[in-house]
Each structure stands twice: as C-alpha cells, then as structure tokens.
C-alpha positions as CSV (number, residue, x, y, z in Angstrom):
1,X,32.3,129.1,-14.7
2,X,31.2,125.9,-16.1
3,X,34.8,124.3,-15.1
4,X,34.5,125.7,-12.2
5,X,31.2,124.2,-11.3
6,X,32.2,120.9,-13.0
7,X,35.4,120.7,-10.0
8,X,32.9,121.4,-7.2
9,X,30.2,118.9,-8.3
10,X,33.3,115.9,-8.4
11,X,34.5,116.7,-5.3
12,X,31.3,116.5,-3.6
13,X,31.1,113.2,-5.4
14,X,34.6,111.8,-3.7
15,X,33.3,113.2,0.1
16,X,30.0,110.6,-0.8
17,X,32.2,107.7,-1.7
18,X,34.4,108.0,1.1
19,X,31.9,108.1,3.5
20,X,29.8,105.2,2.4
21,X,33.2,103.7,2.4
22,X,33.2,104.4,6.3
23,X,36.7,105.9,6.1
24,X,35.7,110.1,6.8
25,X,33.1,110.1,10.1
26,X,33.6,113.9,10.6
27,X,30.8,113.6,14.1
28,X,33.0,110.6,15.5
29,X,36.7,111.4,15.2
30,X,39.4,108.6,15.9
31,X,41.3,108.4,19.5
32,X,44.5,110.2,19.8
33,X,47.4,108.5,20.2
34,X,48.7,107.5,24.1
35,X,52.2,108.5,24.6
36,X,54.3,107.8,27.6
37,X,57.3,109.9,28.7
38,X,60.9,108.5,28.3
39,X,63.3,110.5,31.0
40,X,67.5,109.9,29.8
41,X,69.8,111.8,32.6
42,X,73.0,111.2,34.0
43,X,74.3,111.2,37.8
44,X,76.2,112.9,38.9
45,X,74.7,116.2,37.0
46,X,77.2,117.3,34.7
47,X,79.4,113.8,34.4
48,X,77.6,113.0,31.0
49,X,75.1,114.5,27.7
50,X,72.2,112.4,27.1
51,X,69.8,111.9,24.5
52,X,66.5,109.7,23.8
53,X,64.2,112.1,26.2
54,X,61.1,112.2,25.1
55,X,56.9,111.4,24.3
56,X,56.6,108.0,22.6
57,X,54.3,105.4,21.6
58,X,54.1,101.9,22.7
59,X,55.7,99.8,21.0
60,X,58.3,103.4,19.3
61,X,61.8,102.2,18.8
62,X,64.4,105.0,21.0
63,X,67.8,104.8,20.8
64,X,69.0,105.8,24.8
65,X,72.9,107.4,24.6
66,X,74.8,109.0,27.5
67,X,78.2,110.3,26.4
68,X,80.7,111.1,29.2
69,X,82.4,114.6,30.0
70,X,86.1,114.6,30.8
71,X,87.8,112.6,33.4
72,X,84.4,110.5,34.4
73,X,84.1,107.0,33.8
74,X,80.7,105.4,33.3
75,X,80.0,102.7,36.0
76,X,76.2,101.3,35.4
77,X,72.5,102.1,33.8
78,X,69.4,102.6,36.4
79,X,65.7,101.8,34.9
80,X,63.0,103.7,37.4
81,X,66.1,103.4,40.2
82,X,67.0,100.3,39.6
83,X,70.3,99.4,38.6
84,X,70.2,97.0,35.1
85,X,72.8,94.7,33.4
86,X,72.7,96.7,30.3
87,X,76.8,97.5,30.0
88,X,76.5,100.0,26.6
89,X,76.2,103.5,26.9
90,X,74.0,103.6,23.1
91,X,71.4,101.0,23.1
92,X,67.7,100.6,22.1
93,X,65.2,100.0,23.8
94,X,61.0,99.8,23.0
95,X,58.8,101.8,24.7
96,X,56.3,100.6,27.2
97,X,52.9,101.6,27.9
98,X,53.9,103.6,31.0
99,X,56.8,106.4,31.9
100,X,60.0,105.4,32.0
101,X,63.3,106.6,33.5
102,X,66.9,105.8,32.5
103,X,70.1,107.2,34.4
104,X,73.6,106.9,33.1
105,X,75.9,106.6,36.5
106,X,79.3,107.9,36.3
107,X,82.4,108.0,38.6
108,X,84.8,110.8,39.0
109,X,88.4,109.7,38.0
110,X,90.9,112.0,39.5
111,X,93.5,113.7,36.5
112,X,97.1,113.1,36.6
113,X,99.6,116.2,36.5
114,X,96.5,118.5,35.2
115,X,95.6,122.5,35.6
116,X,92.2,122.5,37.3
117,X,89.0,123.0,35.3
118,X,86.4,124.8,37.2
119,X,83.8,123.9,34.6
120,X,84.3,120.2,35.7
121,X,85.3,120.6,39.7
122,X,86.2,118.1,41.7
123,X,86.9,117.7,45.7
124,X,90.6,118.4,46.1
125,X,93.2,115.5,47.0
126,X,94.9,114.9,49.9
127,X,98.3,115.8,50.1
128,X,101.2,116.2,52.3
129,X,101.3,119.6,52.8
130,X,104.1,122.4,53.3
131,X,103.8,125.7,55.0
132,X,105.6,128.9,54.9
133,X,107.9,130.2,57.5
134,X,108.5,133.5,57.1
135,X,111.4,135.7,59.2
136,X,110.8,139.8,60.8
137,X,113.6,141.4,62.1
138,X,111.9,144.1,64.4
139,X,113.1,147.1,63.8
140,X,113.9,146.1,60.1
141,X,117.5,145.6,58.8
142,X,118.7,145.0,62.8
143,X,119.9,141.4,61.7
144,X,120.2,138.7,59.4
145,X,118.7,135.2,59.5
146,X,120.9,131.5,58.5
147,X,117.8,130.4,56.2
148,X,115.6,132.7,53.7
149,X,112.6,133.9,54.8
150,X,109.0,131.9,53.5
151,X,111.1,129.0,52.7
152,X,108.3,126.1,53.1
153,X,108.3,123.2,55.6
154,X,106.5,120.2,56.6
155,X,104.3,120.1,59.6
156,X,106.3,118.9,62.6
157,X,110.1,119.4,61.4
158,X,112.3,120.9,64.0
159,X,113.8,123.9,62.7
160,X,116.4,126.0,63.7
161,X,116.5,129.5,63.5
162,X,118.9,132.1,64.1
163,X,119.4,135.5,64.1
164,X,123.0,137.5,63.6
165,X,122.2,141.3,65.1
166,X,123.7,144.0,62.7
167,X,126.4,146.0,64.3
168,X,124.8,147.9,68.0
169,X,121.9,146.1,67.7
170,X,121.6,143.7,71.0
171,X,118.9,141.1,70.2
172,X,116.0,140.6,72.9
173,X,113.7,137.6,72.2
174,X,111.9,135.4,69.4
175,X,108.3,136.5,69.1
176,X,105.3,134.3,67.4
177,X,101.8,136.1,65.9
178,X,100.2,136.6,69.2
179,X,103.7,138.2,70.5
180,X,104.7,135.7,73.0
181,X,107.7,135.4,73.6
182,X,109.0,131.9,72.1
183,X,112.9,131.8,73.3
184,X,115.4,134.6,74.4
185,X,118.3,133.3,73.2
186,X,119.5,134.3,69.4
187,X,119.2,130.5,67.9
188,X,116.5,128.0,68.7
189,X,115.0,124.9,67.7
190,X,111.1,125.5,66.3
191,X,109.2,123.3,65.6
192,X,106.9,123.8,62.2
193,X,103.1,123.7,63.1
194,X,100.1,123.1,60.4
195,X,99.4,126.6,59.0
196,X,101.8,129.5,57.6
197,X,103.6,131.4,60.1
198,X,105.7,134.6,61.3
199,X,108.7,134.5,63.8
200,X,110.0,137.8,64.6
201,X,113.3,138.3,66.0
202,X,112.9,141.8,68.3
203,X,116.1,143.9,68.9
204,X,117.5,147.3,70.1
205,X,120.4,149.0,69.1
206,X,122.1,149.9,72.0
207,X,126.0,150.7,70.4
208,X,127.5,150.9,74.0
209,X,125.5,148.3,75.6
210,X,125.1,149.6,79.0
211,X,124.9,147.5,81.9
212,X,122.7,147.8,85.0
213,X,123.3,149.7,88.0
214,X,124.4,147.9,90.7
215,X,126.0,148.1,94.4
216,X,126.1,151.6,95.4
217,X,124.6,154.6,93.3
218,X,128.3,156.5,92.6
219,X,129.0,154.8,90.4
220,X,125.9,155.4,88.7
221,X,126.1,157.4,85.4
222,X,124.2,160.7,86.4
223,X,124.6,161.7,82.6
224,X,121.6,159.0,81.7
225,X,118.8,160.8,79.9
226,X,115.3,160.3,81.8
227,X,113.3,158.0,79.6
228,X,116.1,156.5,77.3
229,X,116.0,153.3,78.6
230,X,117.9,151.3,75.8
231,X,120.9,153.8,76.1
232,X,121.3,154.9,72.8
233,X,121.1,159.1,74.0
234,X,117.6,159.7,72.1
235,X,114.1,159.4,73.3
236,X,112.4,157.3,70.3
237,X,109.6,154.6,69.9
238,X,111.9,151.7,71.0
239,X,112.1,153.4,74.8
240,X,107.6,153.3,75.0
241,X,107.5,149.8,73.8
242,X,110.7,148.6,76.0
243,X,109.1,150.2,78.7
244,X,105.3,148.6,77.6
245,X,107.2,145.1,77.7
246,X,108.5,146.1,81.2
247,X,105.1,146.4,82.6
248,X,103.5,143.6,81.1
249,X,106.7,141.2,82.8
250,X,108.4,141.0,80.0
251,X,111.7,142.9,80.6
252,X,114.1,143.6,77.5
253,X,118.1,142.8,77.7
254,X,119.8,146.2,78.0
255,X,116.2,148.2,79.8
256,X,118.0,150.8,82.1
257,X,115.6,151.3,85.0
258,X,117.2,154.1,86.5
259,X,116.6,156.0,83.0
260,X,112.9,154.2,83.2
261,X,112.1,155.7,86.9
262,X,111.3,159.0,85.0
263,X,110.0,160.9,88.2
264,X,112.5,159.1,90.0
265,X,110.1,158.6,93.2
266,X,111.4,155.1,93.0
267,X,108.8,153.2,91.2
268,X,108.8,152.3,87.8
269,X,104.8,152.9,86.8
270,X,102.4,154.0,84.6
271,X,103.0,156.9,85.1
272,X,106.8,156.7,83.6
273,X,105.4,154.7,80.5
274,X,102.8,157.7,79.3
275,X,105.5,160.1,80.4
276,X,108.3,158.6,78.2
277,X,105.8,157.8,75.5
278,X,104.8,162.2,75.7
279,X,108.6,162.8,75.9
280,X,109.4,161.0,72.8
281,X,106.4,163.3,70.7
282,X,108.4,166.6,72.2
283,X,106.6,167.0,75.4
284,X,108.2,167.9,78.6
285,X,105.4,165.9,81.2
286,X,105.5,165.4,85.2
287,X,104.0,163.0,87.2
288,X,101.6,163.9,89.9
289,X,99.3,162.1,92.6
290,X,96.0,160.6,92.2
291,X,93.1,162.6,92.8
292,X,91.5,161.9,96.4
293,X,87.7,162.3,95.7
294,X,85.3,161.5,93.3
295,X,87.8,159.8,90.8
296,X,86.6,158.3,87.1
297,X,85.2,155.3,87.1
298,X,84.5,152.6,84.2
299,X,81.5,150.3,83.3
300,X,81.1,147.4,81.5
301,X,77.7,147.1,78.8
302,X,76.5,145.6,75.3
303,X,77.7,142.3,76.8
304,X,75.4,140.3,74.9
305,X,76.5,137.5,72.4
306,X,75.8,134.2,70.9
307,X,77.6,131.3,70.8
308,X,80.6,131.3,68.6
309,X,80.3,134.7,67.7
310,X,82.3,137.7,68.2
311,X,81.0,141.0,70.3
312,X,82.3,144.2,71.4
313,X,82.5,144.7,75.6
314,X,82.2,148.4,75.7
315,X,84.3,150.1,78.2
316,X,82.8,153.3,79.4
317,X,84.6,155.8,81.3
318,X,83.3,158.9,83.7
319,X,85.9,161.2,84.3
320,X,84.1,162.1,87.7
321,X,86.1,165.3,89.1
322,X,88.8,164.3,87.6
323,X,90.1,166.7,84.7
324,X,92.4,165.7,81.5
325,X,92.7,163.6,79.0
326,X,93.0,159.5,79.7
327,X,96.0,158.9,77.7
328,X,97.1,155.4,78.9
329,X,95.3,152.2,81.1
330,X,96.3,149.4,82.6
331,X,94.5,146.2,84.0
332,X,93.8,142.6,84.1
333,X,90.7,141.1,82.0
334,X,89.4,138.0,84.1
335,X,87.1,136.9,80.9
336,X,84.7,133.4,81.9
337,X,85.7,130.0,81.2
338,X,85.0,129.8,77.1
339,X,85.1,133.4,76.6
340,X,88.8,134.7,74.7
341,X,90.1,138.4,73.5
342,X,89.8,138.2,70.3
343,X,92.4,140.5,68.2
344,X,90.8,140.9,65.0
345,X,93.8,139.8,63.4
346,X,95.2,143.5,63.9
347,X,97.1,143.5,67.1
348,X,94.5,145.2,68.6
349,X,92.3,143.4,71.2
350,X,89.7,146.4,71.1
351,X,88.7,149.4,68.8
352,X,87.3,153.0,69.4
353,X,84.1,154.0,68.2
354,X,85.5,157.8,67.4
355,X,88.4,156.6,65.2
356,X,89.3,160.5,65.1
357,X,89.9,160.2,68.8
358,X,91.9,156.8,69.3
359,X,92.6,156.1,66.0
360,X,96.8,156.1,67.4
361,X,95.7,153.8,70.7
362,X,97.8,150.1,71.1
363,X,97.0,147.4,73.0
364,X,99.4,144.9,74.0
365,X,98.4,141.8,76.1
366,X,100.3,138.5,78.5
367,X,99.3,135.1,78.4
368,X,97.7,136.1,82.3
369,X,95.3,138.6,80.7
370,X,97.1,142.0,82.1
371,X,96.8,144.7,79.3
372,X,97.8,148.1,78.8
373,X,96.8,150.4,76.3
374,X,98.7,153.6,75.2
375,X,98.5,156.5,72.9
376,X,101.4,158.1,70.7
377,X,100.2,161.2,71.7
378,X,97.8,163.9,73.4
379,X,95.2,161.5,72.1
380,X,92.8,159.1,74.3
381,X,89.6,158.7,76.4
382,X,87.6,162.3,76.7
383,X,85.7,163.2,79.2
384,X,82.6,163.1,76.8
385,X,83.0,159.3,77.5
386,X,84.0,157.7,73.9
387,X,83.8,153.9,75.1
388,X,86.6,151.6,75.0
389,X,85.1,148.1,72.6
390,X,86.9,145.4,74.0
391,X,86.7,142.5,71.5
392,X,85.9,139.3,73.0
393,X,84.7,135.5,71.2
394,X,82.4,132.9,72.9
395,X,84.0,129.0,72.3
396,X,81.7,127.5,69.8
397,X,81.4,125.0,72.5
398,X,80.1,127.0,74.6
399,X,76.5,126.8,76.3
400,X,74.0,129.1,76.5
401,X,73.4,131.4,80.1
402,X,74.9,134.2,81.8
403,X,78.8,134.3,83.0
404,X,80.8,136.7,85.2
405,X,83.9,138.4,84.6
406,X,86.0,141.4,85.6
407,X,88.7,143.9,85.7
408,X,91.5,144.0,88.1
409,X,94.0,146.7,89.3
410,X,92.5,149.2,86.7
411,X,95.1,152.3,86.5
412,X,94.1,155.2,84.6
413,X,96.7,158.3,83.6
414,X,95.1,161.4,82.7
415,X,97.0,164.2,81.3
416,X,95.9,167.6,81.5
417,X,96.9,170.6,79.7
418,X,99.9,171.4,81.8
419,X,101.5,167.8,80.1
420,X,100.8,166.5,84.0
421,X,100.1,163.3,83.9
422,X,97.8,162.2,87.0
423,X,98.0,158.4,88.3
424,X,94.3,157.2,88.9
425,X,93.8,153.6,90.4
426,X,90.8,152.4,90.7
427,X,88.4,149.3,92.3
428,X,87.7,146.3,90.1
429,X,84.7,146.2,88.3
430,X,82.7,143.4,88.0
431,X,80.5,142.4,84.9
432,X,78.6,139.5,83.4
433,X,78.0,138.1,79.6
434,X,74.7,136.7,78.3
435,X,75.7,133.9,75.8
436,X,72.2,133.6,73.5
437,X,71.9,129.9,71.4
438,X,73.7,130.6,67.9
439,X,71.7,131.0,64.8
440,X,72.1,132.3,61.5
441,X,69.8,133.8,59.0
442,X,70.0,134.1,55.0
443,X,68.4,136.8,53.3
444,X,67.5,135.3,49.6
445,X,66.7,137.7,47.3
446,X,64.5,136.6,44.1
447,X,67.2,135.2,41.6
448,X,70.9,134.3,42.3
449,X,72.4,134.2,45.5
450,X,75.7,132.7,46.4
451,X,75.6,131.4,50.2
452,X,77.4,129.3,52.4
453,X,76.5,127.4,56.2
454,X,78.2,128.8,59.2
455,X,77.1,125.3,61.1
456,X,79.6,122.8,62.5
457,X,78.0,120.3,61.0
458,X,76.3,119.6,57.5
459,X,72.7,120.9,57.2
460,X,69.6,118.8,55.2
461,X,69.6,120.5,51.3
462,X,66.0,121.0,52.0
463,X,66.4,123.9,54.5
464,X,66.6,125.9,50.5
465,X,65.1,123.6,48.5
466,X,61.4,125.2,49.4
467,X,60.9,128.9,47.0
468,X,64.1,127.6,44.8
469,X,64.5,126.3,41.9
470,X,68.1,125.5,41.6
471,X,71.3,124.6,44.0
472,X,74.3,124.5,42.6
473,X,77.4,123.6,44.2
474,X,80.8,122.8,43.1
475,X,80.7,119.0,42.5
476,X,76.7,118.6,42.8
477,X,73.2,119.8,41.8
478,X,69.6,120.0,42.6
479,X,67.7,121.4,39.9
480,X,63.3,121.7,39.8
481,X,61.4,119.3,37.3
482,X,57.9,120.5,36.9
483,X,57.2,116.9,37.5
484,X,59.6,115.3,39.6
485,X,60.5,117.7,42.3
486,X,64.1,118.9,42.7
487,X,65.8,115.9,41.3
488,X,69.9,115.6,41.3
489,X,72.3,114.5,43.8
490,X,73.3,117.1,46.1
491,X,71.7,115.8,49.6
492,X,73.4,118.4,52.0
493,X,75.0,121.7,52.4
494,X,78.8,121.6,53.5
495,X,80.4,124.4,56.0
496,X,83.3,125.6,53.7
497,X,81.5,126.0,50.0
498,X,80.2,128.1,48.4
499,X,76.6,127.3,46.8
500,X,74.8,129.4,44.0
501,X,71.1,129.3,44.6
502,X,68.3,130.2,42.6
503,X,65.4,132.1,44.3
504,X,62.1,132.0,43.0
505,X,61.2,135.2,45.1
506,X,62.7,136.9,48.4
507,X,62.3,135.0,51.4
508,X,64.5,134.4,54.7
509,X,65.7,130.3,55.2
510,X,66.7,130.4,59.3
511,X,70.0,127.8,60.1
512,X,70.1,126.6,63.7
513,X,72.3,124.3,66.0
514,X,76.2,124.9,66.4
515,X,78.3,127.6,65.4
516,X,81.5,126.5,63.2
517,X,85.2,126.6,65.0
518,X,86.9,128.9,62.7
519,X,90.1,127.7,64.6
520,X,89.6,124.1,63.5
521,X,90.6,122.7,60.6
522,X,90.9,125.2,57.5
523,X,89.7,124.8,53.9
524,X,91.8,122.6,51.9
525,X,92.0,124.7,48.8
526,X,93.5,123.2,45.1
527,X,95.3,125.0,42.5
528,X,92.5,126.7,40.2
529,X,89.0,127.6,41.4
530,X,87.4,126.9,44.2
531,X,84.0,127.4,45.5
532,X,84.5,128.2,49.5
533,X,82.3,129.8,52.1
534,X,82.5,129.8,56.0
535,X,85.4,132.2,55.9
536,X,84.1,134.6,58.6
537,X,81.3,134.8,61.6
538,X,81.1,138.3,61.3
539,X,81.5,140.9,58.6
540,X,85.0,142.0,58.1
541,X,87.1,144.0,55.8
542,X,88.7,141.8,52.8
543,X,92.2,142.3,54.3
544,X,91.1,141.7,57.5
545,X,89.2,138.4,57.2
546,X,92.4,137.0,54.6
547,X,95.0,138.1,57.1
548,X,95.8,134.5,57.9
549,X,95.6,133.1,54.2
550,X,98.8,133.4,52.5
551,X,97.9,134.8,49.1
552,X,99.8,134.8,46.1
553,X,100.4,137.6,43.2
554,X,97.5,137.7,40.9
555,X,95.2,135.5,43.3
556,X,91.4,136.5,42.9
557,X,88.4,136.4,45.0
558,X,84.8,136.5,43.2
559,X,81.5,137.3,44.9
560,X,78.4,137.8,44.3
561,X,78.4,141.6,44.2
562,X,81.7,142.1,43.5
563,X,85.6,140.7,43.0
564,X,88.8,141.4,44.4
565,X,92.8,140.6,43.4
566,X,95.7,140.4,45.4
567,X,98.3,142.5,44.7
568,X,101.4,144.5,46.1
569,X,100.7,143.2,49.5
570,X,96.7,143.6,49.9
571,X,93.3,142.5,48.1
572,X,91.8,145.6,46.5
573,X,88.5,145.9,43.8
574,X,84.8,146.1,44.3
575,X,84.4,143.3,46.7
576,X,86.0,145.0,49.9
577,X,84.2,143.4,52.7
578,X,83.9,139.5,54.1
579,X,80.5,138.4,55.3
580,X,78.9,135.3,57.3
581,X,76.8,133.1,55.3
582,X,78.0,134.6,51.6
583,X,79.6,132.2,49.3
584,X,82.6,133.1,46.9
585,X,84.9,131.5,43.7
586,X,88.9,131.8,45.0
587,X,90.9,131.5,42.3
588,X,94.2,129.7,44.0
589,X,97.7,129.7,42.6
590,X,98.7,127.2,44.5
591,X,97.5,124.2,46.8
592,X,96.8,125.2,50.3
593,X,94.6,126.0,53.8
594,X,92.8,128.8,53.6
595,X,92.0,129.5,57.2
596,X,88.8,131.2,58.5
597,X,88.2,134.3,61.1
C-alpha cells in the first residue's frame, strides 16, 4: 500500500513540473494539423494505376507514380488541368497549402497481330473488308454452281455465277433476298455489294420440257392434267408458286397455261391459283362467280406510327353475305412517299394475330407493290374477322403528319365447304397514316442496366449522368466523386454500343430527336468482344433481329438478363429476344458488319 501511494504521490509531482514548464495546457489544446488533398488519376480511365492520392501537410514530401496498362503509351502530366513539362511518370513533388490534382495522360497504341482483350477494348480498325456470297439452288440438289458457296469477296468485284441444272431440271431465273429477279439466263455477271448476301438459282424439273401451245388447238395435248403447269404429271408445290409467279408478272420458262386455265373459262385468275394450290393438298375445287350483293369488304386501322419505327396496318375483313372461308387475296398496296413494307426479315410482309388460323399464309410481293397472299390449305380469313397486320416502316427521314394510301384491285377467293372457290372483287379502299415525332424511353431500374441510343446522332452523356453513379462504356468512363462530380472522359453516348449504367434508384431518362437508319451503315465489329447496341427499333426474336448478321459456330451474345450461342444454324439460350434501347457484349469470331433491323 505504501508503494503504491509512494507511485501516485511522484506522478502527481511530474504533472506539476510539466505544467509550470508550460508544456501540458489540458483547457487550451494545440491546433490540428491543416491537410490538403492530393488527387493522382490517369486519362483515359483504365490506361494506367496510380498512386500518391492522399491528405498531406504543407510542406509533406509525395512520391506521384502512374504505371501504364497494356498497349498505352504515356503522352504528358496535367496539374489542376493544366498540362506541365514534367516528362517522368515517378517523381516527387511537395505539397502545397491548397488541393491539388495530378493526371497521367495516356494514348492508345493499336497491337500488332493480337487476339482482342475485352478487359482493355479498343475502337476497331479499319479494314478492307470481304463478304460472303453464298449460292441456293431452289428446290435443293436441282443444280450445281462453278464456284463454292460463302466463298468471300471484296465490295465491288464483278462476279460471275453460273448454274449447271441437274438432269430434267430447266432453270428459270437468278433471285436476290428480296426475290427479285436478278437475270434469267443460267450465267451472269454480279457484282459484290457491301454486306453478306444470298443468290438463289430457282428451277423446275420438267424431264420432257413441254412447249407452249400454239396455232390451232389440235394439236394441243388434251392429256395435260388441270393444274400441272410445269408438266411433270403430278400436282405439287412447284405448280402454286409457278402459278403465284404468273400473277405477280413474273412468268416461269416451261409454265403451261392451258394446264394453268384450271376452269378453262379462258382466264388464268385467282381463282385457278387457290384452286391448284387446294388440288395439290387432295381437294377436288370448282370455280364459281362472285357473289352480286352485299359482298365482304376490308378496312384499314391502328395506322399510327412514329418516325423510323415499324407498325402493323391491320387489314380487317367483313365477310358481308358472303359465306366461306377467304383462302387467298390479291391487290396492289399504294403505301405514301417514305412509307415501305417491311418483311421482318421472314418473307412475310404481314402476320396473323390468330397464328392457329394463318399460321400456313405466304406473301409474295413485285417491285410495283401488287401482292398476293395464299394458304397451303383450307386455312385463312374467317368470317369472325381475324385481321390481316400488314407490316409497314416510316423513313427515318421522314416528317411528322398525316399521309394517304390505298389498296387497289382487291380480289378475294372464298372457299366454302363444297371446295367452291367464289371470286370476290372488290373497290379500292382508301386509308391514311399518322406519322408521330420519334422518341425513345429508358426504363432504369436501381443498379445495373446495360442500354444503348436509338438516335441518328450522338446524344450529351448527361441525359444519364443525373440518379447515376457510373457509365461505363467500352473505351471510356464516367464514374461519381463525392467531391468532384462525375469525373472521366466519356462526353457522349454513341448509336451502336452498348453502355453499362449504374442507377442510383429507378427512374425513366426520355431520348428525343431522330430515329437511327438501321439500313445505313452497320456496326463494324472486331474479332473478340464487343460492346454493341442499336441492333433493333422494335423488339424481336433473337433469330429474327440476327437474320442479316452472318454468325459463326460458337459466336455468343451476352445481355443483361440473359445470353445466347449460335449454333447448328440458330441462336438459342436464355436471351431469346432483341430489344430497342438494351445494350449487349457479342463475342465475334471473326471481323465483320453486324447489320441492324
């Protein structure tokens, strides 16, 4: 205890010195220390690691070091924005008595004969591109071709292409993507255009090739079967689409029209078409007269759209006192100036909104707009009025107001129980379209989204910088700094990419002005990953939307809910539809356009 006591009393004594001594003022305490903030960073974001950040004193010795990432090349320093002389990327500096900011500047050096790195992207090079031409004899195996079929070429080289018919096959015409017909004859020059493309060589096979009647009708052959038109003694597919190309002007070598006049009253019709087409499934049809009161008649509505956009015309049909089943129709589409058919990609102009009902329906289509549309069976328009959807695209060009349209020489064929098929023709009917200004909105959701711009033209950053606190795009970033704001070097959002975007909480960002051309020039994609967006103005199935882009084995398409890989022909996983505004990572195997819907 004493001990004890004896500690106590001397440390009381030492407190007592050292105050007199003025060096312990426990009511007065000394200042802190002021320290000023040292910022180290390099630009752009990602070229380079830095250190020397910090809280210092005046007058504190930092060493400031930037140390460069693969393939960039440092260029200069920047103090507070300003570039400096300093040529070392480790010096020293002493710290001031205010904040201070130093930023390493780096340039992107392009590698030589390298696999991509997505972790260090880069915009892709330009090159002197090759595209595939791929060969389609129609039906398959009805001919050979004098080069091999995807074989790639340069944009602009004349090409020739020929196709040798297999024995009885008699070859009718070179066809493009859009089935018009490029040349008749069996070898032609073609010249390669900018994109991957399909020629397909169309033939029949007609062994004894008959001729056409001619001169007087003995010596016609009164053995021809009604409907065969391409004389090969059976009623099959081939006959419908010969005779489909016969009434859209297009008439195949070797078409027998005395075979094609099926009622023989004369006429080759509609009426013959939807009757050959019913004899080929079995059916035994005849052709009867139009109805003289009361007949069906067809509307046009939902023709509202915006600018660049795609929409549905729907096509409804009242079967008045007519009775049957509309197998088959025939008009011409007079669409405004700016306004196209759109196919879909599918060779269909139009879709059914029952797919039980007209899920077999075909549209074909001539430069002049006359189409005709035919079932492979008892299968079409009911009189419950399923609408037609005519699919129709507004130029990106275009501005916004009201335009008129219609359609001309409408025929209908109606087939009732009986297999009689009834010839309906109807007036024209008129319509309008209201083009609306084009905008798009994006629905953030709080944390990651991956979006992309569907504007022509490249949009201010700061349309997401407001309730986010991070952009990230391929080749640059904005990130949030509690003090400085969203700081980095990404200034504006590109149509094409893909950007990943971080939302503070859900909230909608509205993009105005024009709609992209999807026709115009395509993404230039690079071997390895790329970040693209912009693929389609509307949603789409995966298949669908890629139909133009000529994917490889093993290729795969990343979103943000989901992926995909191509394979056997077709893109299948989780991610199984396209949509506007949604960015995703394409994983090329090769350099080349991907080009949009």
């Amino acid at each position: 205890m004493k001990r004890i006591l004896s500690i106590a009393l001397a440390l009381l004594a030492t407190i007592a010195v050292s105050a007199q001594n003025g060096t312990l003022d426990p009511t007065n305490p000394p200042e802190p220390a002021v320290k000023y903030r040292l910022m180290v960073s390099a630009e752009p974001v990602g070229s380079a690691t830095t250190s020397g950040s910090g809280q210092y004193e005046e007058g504190t010795k930092v060493t400031v070091k930037a140390t460069a990432k693969t393939n960039y090349k440092f260029k200069y320093w920047t103090l507070d924005g300003v570039q400096i002389s300093q040529t070392k990327t480790s010096f020293t500096v002493t710290m001031p008595a205010n904040d201070v900011s130093y930023v390493a500047v780096y340039e992107y050096v392009e590698p030589q004969d390298q696999e991509y790195n997505p972790t260090n992207p880069a915009e892709p090079q330009v090159t002197e591109e090759k595209y595939a031409l791929y060969l389609k004899a129609d039906p398959a195996g009805s001919c050979t071709f004098n080069r091999t079929s995807g074989a790639k070429e340069k944009e602009g080289t004349k090409i020739t292409v020929k196709a040798t018919p297999a024995t009885g096959y008699v070859f009718q015409g070179w066809y493009d993507e859009l089935n018009t017909l490029l040349s008749s004859t069996a070898s032609f020059s073609y010249t390669m255009p900018g994109e991957a493309t399909t020629l397909t060589a169309r033939l029949v096979y007609s062994p004894g090739n008959p001729g056409e009647p001619s001169g007087s009708q003995e010596d016609v052959d009164n053995d021809i079967m009604p409907g065969d038109v391409n004389g090969d003694d059976q009623l099959t597919a081939t006959d419908r689409e010969m005779m489909v190309q016969y009434l859209l002007g297009n008439e195949p070598t070797g078409f027998n029209r005395v075979a094609a006049d099926y009622d023989s009253n004369g006429q080759i019709d509609l009426g013959d078409a939807v009757a050959i087409a019913l004899a080929c499934q079995g059916l035994t049809p005849t052709v009867g007269l139009a109805p003289t009161s009361d007949p069906p008649t067809m509307t046009i509505s939902n023709a509202e759209m915006q600018v660049g956009n795609r929409q549905n015309l729907a096509v409804n049909y009242d079967c008045g006192s007519a009775t049957g089943t509309c197998v088959a129709f025939m008009f011409r589409l007079m669409l405004p100036d700016g306004i196209t058919l759109d196919d879909g990609g599918q060779g269909m102009a139009w879709y059914e909104s029952d797919a039980t009902t007209m899920s077999t329906m075909r549209l074909q289509a001539t430069a002049n707009g006359t189409l005709i549309a035919m079932t492979d069976g008892q299968q079409g328009l009911t009189t419950d009025c399923s609408p037609l959807l005519l699919k129709v695209k507004a130029s990106a060009g275009l501005q916004p107001g009201t335009y008129s349209g219609s359609l001309n020489g409408l025929t209908l064929c109606l087939l009732d129980n009986d297999n009689k098929v009834t010839i309906v023709a109807l007036g024209d009917v008129p319509f309008s379209v209201t083009v609306l200004p084009w905008q798009q909105t994006l629905t953030l959701r709080e944390g990651w989204n991956w979006v992309s711009t569907c504007a022509q033209d490249p949009q201010p950053v700061a349309l997401l910088t407001e309730g986010c606190s991070r952009i990230q795009g391929q080749t640059d970033e904005l990130i949030q700094d509690p003090i400085l704001n969203m700081t980095g070097n990404m200034t504006t959002l590109q149509p094409g990419r893909c950007y990943k975007v971080l939302a503070r909480y859900a909230h909608v960002v509205t993009i105005s002005g024009q709609p992209l051309d999807t026709t115009a020039e395509p993404i230039a994609l690079r071997k390895g990953w790329n970040w693209v967006g912009s693929i389609v103005m509307e949603e789409m199935p995966i298949n669908q939307a890629l139909s133009r882009y000529q994917a490889e084995e093993g290729e795969q398409l990343v979103g943000c809910n989901g992926e995909a890989v191509y394979s056997g022909g077709q893109w299948s996983g989780s991610l199984t539809t396209i949509q506007p505004g949604e960015g995703y990572l394409l994983r090329s195997a090769s350099a080349k356009p991907l080009i949009r819907r």
